[in-house]
N, C-alpha and C positions, 0 to 999 in steps of 0.2 A: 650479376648477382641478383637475390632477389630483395626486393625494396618492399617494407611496411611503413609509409610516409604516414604519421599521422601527427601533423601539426597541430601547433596550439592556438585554441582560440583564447578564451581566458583560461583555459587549462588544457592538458592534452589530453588525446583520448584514451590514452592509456587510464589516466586518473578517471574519466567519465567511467569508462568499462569498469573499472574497480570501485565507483563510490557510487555510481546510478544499476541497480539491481536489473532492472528492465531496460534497454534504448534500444527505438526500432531504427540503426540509422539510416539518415538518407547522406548521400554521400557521393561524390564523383570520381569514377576509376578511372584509371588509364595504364591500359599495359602497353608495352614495345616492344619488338623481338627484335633482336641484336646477330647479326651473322655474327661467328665463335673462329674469326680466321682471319688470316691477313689478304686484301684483294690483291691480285698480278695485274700489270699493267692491262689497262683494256677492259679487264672485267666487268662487269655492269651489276646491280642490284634490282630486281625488280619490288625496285617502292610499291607498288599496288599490290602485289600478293604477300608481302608483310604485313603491308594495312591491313587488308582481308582476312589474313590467318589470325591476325593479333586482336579482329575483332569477333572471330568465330569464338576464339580461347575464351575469350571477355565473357562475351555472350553465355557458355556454360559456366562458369566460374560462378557469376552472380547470379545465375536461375539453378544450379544445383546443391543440391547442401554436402556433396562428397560421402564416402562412406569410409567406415562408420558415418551415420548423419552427424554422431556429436564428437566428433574427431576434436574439434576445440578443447573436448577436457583432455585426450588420451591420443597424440599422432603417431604412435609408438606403429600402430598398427592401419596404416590409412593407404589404402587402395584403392583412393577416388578421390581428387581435389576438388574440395569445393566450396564457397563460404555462404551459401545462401543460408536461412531457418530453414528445417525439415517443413517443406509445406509449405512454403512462405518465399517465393523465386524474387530477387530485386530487392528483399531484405535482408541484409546481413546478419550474419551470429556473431554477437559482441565476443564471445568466447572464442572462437575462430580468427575474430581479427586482431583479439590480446595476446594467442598464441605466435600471431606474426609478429608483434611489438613483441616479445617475450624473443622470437629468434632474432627478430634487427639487434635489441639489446645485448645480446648475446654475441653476434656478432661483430658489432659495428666496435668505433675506439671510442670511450669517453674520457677524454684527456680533461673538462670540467664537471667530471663528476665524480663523486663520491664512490670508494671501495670499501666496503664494512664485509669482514671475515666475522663470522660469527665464533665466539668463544664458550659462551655456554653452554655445557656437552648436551645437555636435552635438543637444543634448537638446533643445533649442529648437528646432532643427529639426525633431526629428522629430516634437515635439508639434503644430507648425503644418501639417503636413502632414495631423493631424485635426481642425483646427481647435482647437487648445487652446491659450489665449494664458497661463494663469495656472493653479496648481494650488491648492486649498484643503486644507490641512494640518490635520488632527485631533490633540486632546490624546493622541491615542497614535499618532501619524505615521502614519497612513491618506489617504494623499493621493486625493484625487478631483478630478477637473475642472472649471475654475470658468470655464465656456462658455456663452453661447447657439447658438455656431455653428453647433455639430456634426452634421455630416448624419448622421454614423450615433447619433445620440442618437432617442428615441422622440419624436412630434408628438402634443401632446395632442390638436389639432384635427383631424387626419386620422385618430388612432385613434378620437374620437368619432366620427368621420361610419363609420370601418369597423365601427363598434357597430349603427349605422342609427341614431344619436342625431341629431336637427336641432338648430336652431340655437338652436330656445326652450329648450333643456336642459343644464346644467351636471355633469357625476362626479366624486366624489369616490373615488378607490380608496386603501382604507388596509389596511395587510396588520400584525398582530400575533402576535408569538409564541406556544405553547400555552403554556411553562414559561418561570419567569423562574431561571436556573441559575445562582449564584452559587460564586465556588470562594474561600474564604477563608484566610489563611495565620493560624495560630493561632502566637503569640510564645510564648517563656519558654518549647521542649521542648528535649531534647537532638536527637533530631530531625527532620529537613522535614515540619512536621504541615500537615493543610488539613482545613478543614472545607467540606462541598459541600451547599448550601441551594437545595431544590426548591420552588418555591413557585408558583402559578397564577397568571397574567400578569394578570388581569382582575379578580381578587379578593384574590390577597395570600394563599390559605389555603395553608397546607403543603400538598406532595403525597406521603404516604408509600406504603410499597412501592413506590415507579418504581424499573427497572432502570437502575444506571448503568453505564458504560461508560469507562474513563478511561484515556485516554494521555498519559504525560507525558514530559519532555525535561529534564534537570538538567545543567547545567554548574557544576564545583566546579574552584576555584583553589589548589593550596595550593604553598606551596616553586616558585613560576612552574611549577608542573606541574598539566594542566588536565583533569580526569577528568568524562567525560561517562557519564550513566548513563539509560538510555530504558526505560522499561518498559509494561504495562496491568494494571489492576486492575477486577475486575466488583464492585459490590456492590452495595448496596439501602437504600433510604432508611427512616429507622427511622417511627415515628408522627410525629415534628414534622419529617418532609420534609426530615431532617438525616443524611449519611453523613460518619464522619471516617478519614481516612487515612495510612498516616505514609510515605515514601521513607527507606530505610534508606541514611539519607546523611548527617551532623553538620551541621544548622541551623546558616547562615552568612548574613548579610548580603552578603557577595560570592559566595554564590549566584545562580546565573540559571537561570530557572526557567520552561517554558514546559506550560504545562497544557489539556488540551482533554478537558469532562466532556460526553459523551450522555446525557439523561433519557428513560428510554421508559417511557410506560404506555398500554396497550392501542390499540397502536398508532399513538400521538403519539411526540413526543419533540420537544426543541430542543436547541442545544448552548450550553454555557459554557465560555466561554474567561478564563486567570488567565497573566499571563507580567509577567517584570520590570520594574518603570516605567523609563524611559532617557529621560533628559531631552533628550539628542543621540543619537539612533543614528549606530552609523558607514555603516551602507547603509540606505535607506530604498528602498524598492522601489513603482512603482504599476505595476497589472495593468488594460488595458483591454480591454473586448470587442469586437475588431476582428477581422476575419477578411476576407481577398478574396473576393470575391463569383464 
């Protein structure tokens, strides 16, 4: 089957694609091709020309943007795979790689998560109009669509055959972040302290010296008067892959706090995301990639 891995770092990347407008990701692939049969005795596989194929695949996958280029809003009709930016080979289209989290979701079983049928006949409607009968709700309200229907969803069998893969062969595409960027809220200061841990997605070692980048959003309540405070901060990870930083704002528990860190080193980066847990949001919002053709 086909695989859209995208683990979490402090958040997953489905939520970065949805709540960061712009990310140019940097990111580590790896596909596998799977023989689609059972071997007979004696048989033999030749491991080196799976490697080879699997890395030719690779190869145009991340340097082509597929056609239509912006198949990410619309796969209804895609007769080229491919997720690069139109222009841009080795950079991914967040909207191409949302669409693969959009068909994992869709496919895959979520036995710990949330099924919300929409009852409201306006919102209802208008999900069935893309074929979406049921949304799948995340422990942080990240709703994604919980469909096989969806013609503008990707087709694994029609993107392997535009691979030139036959029928004896199976892919696996799994996509991993470079940096795992955690943003953590440090108790007991007078005030808003966080501490931001870089650490390598694959190994767990700190990453020090990576530039970070951070913007954040503070909403404070006091006297029912509601002081919002936005700022950016650059700074740099020390030897154990740790930067700490404070918002000159009185550490409050009815603070809301929405934080987004950039790690870059030598031309990697990933992002971390930190904002307040809400057990009921009062808007909960989902973003699909639709566009008229």
């Amino acid at each position: 089957m086909l695989n859209s891995k995208l683990t979490r770092g402090q958040s997953s990347a489905v939520e970065l694609a949805i709540i960061i407008p712009v990310i140019l990701i940097a990111i580590i692939i790896f596909i596998q091709l799977t023989p689609n049969y059972q071997y007979t005795a004696g048989s033999e596989v030749n491991t080196f020309q799976l490697n080879a194929m699997a890395q030719s695949i690779l190869q145009y996958i991340i340097t082509n943007p597929g056609n239509p280029p912006n198949w990410g809003l619309n796969a209804s009709n895609l007769n080229a795979f491919g997720l690069a930016e139109p222009g841009q080979p080795y950079h991914l289209d967040p909207f191409k790689v949302m669409a693969l989290a959009y068909w994992e979701s869709a496919n895959s079983q979520h036995q710990s998560t949330a099924i919300c049928y929409p009852n409201s006949p306006g919102f209802q409607q208008f999900l069935n109009q893309y074929g979406i009968t049921a949304l799948y709700n995340s422990l942080n309200w990240v709703l994604t669509p919980a469909t096989t229907n969806a013609t503008w969803l990707p087709n694994y069998t029609e993107i392997k055959q535009l691979l030139g893969l036959g029928p004896n062969y199976n892919f696996v595409l799994k996509i991993y972040p470079v940096f795992r960027v955690q943003i953590i809220p440090i108790n007991g200061t007078q005030y808003a302290t966080f501490l931001i841990n870089v650490t390598r997605f694959d190994t767990g070692q700190p990453v020090p010296n990576a530039t970070l980048y951070i913007t954040y959003i503070v909403a404070s309540s006091t006297n029912n008067q509601v002081q919002v405070i936005t700022g950016n901060i650059t700074g740099y990870t020390n030897a154990t892959g740790q930067y700490q930083f404070t918002i000159n704002i009185p550490a409050s528990p009815n603070n809301a706090y929405y934080i987004d860190t950039y790690a870059s080193l030598g031309g990697l980066g990933d992002h971390g995301l930190y904002f307040s847990y809400t057990t009921t949001p009062l808007l909960a919002t989902i973003i699909l990639p639709i566009a008229q053709q």
